[in-house]
C-alpha positions in Angstrom: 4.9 50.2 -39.7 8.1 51.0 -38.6 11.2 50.9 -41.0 12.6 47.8 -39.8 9.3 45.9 -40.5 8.4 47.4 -43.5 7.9 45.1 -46.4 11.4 45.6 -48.8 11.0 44.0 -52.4 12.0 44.5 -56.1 9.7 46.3 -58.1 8.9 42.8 -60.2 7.6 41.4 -56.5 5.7 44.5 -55.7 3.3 44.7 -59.0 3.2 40.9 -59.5 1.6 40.8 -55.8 0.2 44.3 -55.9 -1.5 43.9 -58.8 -2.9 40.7 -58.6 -6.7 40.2 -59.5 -8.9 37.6 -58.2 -9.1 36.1 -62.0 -8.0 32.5 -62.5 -5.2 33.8 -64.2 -3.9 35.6 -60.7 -3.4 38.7 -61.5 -5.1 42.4 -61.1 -4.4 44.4 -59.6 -1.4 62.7 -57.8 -1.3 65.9 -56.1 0.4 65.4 -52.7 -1.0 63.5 -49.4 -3.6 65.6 -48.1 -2.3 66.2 -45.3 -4.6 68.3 -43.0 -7.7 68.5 -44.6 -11.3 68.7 -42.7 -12.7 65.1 -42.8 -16.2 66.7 -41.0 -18.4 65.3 -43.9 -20.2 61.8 -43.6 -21.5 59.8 -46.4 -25.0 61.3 -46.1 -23.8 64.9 -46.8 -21.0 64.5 -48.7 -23.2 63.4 -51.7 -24.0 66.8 -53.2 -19.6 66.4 -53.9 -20.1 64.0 -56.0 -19.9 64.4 -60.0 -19.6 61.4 -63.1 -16.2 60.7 -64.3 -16.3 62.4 -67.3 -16.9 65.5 -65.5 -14.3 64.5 -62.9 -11.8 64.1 -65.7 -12.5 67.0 -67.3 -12.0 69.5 -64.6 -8.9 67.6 -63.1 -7.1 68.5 -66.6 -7.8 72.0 -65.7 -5.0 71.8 -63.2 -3.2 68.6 -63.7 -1.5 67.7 -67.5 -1.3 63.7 -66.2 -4.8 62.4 -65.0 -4.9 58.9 -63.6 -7.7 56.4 -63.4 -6.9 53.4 -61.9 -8.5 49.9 -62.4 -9.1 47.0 -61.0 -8.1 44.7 -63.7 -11.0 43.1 -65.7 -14.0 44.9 -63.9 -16.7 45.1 -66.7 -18.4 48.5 -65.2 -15.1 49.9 -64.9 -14.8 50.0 -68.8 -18.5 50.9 -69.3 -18.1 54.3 -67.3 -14.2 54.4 -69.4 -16.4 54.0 -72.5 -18.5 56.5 -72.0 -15.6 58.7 -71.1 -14.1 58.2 -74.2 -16.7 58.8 -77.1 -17.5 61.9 -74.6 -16.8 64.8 -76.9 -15.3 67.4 -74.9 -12.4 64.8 -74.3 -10.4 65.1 -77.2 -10.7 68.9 -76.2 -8.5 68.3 -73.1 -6.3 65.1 -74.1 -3.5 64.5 -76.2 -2.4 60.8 -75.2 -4.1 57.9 -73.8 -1.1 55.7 -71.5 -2.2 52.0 -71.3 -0.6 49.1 -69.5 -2.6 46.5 -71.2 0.3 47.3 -74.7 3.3 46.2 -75.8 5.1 49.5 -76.5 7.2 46.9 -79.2 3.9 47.0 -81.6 3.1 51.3 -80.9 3.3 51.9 -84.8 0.8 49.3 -84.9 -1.8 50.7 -82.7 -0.9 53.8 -84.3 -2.1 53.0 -87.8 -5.2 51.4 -86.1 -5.7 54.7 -84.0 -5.3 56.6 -87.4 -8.5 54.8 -89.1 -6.0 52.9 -91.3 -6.4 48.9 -92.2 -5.0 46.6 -89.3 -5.5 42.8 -89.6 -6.7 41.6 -86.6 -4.1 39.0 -86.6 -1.6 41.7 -86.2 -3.5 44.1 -83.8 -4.0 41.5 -80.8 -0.4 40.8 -80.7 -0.6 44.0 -78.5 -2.1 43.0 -76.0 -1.3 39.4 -75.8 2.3 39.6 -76.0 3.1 42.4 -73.0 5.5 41.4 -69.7 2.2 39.6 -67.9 1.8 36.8 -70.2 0.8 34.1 -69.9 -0.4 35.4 -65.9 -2.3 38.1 -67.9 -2.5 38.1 -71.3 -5.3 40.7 -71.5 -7.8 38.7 -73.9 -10.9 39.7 -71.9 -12.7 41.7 -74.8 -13.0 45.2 -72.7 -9.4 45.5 -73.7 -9.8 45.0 -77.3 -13.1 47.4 -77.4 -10.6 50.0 -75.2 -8.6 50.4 -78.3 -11.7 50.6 -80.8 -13.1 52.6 -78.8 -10.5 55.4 -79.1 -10.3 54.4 -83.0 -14.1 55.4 -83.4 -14.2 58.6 -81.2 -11.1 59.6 -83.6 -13.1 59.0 -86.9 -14.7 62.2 -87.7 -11.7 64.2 -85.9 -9.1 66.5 -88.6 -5.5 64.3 -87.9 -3.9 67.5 -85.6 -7.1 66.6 -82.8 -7.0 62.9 -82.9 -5.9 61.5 -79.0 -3.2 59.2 -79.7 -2.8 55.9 -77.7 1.0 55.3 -76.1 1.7 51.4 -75.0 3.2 51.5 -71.4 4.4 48.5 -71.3 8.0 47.7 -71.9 8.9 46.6 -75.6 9.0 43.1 -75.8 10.1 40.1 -78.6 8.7 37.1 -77.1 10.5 35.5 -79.7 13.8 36.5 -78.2 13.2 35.6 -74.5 14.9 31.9 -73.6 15.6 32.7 -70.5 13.8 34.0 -66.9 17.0 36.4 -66.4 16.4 37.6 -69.9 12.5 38.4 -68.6 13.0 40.1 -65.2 15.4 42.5 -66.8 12.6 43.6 -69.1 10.1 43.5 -66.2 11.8 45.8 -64.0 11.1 48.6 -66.6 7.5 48.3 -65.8 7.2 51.6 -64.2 10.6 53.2 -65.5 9.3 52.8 -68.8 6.2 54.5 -69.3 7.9 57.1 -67.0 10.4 57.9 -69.5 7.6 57.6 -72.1 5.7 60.2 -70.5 8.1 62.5 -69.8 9.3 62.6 -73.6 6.3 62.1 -75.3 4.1 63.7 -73.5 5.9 66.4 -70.4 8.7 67.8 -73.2 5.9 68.2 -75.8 3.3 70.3 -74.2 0.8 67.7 -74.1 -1.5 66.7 -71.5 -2.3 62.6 -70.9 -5.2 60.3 -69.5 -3.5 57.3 -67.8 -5.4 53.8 -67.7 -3.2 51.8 -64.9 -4.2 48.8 -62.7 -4.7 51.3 -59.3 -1.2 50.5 -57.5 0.7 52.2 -60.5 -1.5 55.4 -60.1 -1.3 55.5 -56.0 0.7 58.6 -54.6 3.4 57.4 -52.8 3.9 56.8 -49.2 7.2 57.6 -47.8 7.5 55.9 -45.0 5.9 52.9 -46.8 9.3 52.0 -48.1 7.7 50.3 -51.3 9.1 50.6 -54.8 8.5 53.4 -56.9 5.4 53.2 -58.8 4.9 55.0 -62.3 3.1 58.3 -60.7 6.2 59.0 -57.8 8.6 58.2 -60.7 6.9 60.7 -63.0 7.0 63.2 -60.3 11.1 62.5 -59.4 11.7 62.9 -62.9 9.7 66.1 -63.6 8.4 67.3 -60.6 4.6 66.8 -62.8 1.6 65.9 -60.5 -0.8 62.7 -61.1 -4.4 63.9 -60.1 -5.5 60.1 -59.3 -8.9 58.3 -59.2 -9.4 54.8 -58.3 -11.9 52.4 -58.6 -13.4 51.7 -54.8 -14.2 47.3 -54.8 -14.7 46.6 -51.5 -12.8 43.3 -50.3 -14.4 40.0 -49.6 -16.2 40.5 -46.4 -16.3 43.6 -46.7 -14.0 45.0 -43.7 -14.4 48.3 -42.7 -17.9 48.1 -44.0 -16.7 49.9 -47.5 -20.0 48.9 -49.1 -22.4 49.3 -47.0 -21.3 53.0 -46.7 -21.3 53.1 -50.7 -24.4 52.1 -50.9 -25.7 55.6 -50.1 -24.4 56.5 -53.4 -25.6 55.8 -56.9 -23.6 53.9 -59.1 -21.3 55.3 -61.3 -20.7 58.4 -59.2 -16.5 59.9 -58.2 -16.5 60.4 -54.7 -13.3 63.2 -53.4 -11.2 62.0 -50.9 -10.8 65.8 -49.7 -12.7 66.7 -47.1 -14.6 63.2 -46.8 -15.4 60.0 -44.7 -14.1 58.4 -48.1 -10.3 60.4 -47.5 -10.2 59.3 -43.3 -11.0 55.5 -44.8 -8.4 53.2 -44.0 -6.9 52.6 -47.3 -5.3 49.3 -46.2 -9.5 48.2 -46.6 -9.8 49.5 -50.2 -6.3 49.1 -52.0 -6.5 45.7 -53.4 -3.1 44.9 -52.8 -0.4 42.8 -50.6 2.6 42.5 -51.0 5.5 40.1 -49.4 6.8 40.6 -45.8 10.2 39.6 -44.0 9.3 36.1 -43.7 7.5 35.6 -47.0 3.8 36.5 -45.3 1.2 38.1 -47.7 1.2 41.9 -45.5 -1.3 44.9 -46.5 1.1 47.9 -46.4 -1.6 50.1 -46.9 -2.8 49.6 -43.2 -3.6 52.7 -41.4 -3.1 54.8 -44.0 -5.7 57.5 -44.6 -7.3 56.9 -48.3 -6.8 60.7 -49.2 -2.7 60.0 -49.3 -3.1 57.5 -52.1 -5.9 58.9 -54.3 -7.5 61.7 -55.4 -11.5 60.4 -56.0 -12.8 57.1 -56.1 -15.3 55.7 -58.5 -18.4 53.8 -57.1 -19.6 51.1 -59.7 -21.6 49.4 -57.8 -22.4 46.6 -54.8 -20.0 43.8 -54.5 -23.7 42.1 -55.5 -24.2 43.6 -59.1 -20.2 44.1 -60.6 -19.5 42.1 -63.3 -16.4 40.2 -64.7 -15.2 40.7 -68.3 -14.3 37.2 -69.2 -12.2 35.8 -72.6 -14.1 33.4 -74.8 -12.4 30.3 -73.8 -12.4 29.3 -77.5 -9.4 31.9 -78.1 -7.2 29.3 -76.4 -7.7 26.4 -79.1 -5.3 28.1 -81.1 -2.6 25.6 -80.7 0.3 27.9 -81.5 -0.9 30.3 -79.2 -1.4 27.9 -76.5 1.8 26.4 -77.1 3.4 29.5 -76.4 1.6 30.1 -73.7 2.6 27.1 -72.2 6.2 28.2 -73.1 6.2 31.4 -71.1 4.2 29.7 -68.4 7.3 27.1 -68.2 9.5 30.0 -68.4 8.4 31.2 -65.2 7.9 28.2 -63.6 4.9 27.6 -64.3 2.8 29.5 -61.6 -0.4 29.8 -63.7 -3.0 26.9 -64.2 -3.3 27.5 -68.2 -6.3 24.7 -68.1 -8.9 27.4 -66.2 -8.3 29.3 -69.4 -10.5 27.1 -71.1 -13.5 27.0 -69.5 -16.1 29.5 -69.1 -15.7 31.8 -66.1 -19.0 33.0 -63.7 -20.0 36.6 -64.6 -19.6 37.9 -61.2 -16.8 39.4 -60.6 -15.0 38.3 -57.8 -14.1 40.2 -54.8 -10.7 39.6 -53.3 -9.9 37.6 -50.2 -7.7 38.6 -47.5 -5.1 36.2 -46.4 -5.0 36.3 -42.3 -1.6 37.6 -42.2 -2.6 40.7 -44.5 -5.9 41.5 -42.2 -5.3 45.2 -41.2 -5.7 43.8 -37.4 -2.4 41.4 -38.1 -0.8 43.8 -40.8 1.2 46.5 -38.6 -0.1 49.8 -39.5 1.8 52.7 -41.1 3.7 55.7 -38.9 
């Protein structure tokens, strides 16, 4: 991709089409490029490489203080394996902060008292969640999100106060009660990565303290310089401090699975990391794994991530299964018969003009998760690859 054709748009454009799940709600979604290592290993060999994720984790924060693992939004198995990362005992050992993007940083003394073992009405805690730059497109009600933050609150119950992992909101602070106006939102939504940049760097970088961040993947990807996309959280942090993101991403193959991404998975067992060094997994075409396209000169959906080798974009990627046996984490569609909450949902939708179709919300949603379809035009055949 040349840099006349490369895809040029704001940062809003680039996560709200980056990032998009295949959820009726329409929307989903680092140490250096890795250049010249041997890509000699097949899948067949390669195996014995493998490790869990807490493992993974673990010995990443030996040499990295920021560890990345990057999601595709509302996969169930994804939060079982981040589950069983975080009641993992040896983790408090190694972290200090837990960066979300599914928070409003505007309630963080909230979810610090709730962190803390304190009393939190419920009432109060899920305005948290609900209320971050994504609504009503995303408003993070799927209930892995909720059991995320309990889920740090129990594996801090029996720790003394100076060892508890505290959990930072990444997402820009927010009154939806103040927002009249779409101006008066994309000025808050261009912060999406600037913001928990600046977070990081203070709260975490200037303190001595070493962080686990929990991204959709696009966030988390090292950058790409002749991509010519917007910064992402992990090149910002880097700009800023010159700090490292040691990334893992979840590997979904794409509908039809191009490239034959499962198939070569399926020599693996589930819930295994897979390093991009020195792998078939590092020489895959990352434009056939990323999850994400973005808008081209003529409004086209393009895949930027054509031709690009897998190993400049992530560190490991996490198997959780066959496109088959993944499962979506779906809301209760009774949440939605709260009629102030759907009024203001309706409110933000109109805000925006009104790109979501608030109705799906509810009705019950298949378990399956969905695998994302490629429009022609972002096909790696039609999508010009990178140079």
């Amino acid at each position: 991709m040349s840099a006349d054709d490369a895809p040029r748009l704001s940062r809003r454009g680039f996560m709200n089409t980056g990032l998009g799940t295949v959820s009726l709600a329409g929307v989903a979604a680092a140490c250096g490029s890795g250049s010249g290592r041997n890509d000699s290993l097949e899948a067949g060999n390669a195996a014995a490489a493998v490790s869990d994720l807490a493992d993974t984790v673990l010995a990443a924060f030996r040499t990295h203080r920021l560890v990345g693992i990057g999601e595709v939004h509302h996969l169930q198995e994804h939060h079982d394996l981040l589950d069983r990362l975080l009641t993992d005992p040896r983790l408090p050992e190694v972290v200090d902060d837990i960066v979300v993007e599914f928070g409003n940083a505007h309630y963080q003394d909230t979810i610090d008292r709730f962190i803390a073992g304190q009393v939190v009405d419920n009432a109060d805690l899920r305005l948290a969640w609900r209320n971050t730059t994504q609504s009503p497109a995303e408003t993070w009600d799927q209930p892995v999100y909720e059991e995320f933050f309990r889920a740090v609150r129990a594996a801090n119950w029996a720790l003394p106060a100076g060892k508890r992992m505290r959990v930072l909101l990444g997402d820009p602070p927010l009154d939806w009660s103040k927002i009249t106006t779409a101006s008066q939102l994309e000025a808050v939504l261009a912060q999406r990565d600037s913001y928990p940049a600046a977070l990081i760097e203070k709260q975490v970088l200037a303190k001595g303290r070493k962080a686990l961040l929990c991204y959709g993947m696009a966030h988390l990807f090292h950058p790409v310089s002749q991509l010519h996309l917007p910064p992402n959280l992990v090149s910002l942090i880097e700009q800023r401090t010159g700090e490292q993101t040691y990334t893992i991403a979840d590997l979904v193959p794409l509908a039809g699975d191009p490239g034959g991404l499962a198939t070569k998975l399926s020599a693996y067992p589930r819930s295994t990391v897979i390093p991009t060094a020195g792998t078939w997994l590092g020489s895959f075409d990352a434009g056939l794994a990323a999850q994400l396209f973005v808008s081209g000169r003529h409004g086209e959906l393009v895949n930027p991530y054509c031709g690009v080798p897998l190993r400049s974009v992530i560190d490991d990627g996490l198997y959780e299964g066959q496109p088959a046996d993944l499962t979506a984490s779906c809301w209760n569609p009774a949440i939605f018969l709260d009629l102030e909450y759907w009024q203001e949902l309706h409110r933000r939708n109109a805000l925006q003009g009104n790109p979501v179709s608030l109705d799906s919300y509810r009705q019950d949603q298949p378990a399956r998760f969905p695998l994302k379809k490629v429009p022609p035009s972002a096909e790696c055949g039609q999508s010009a690859p990178a140079t």
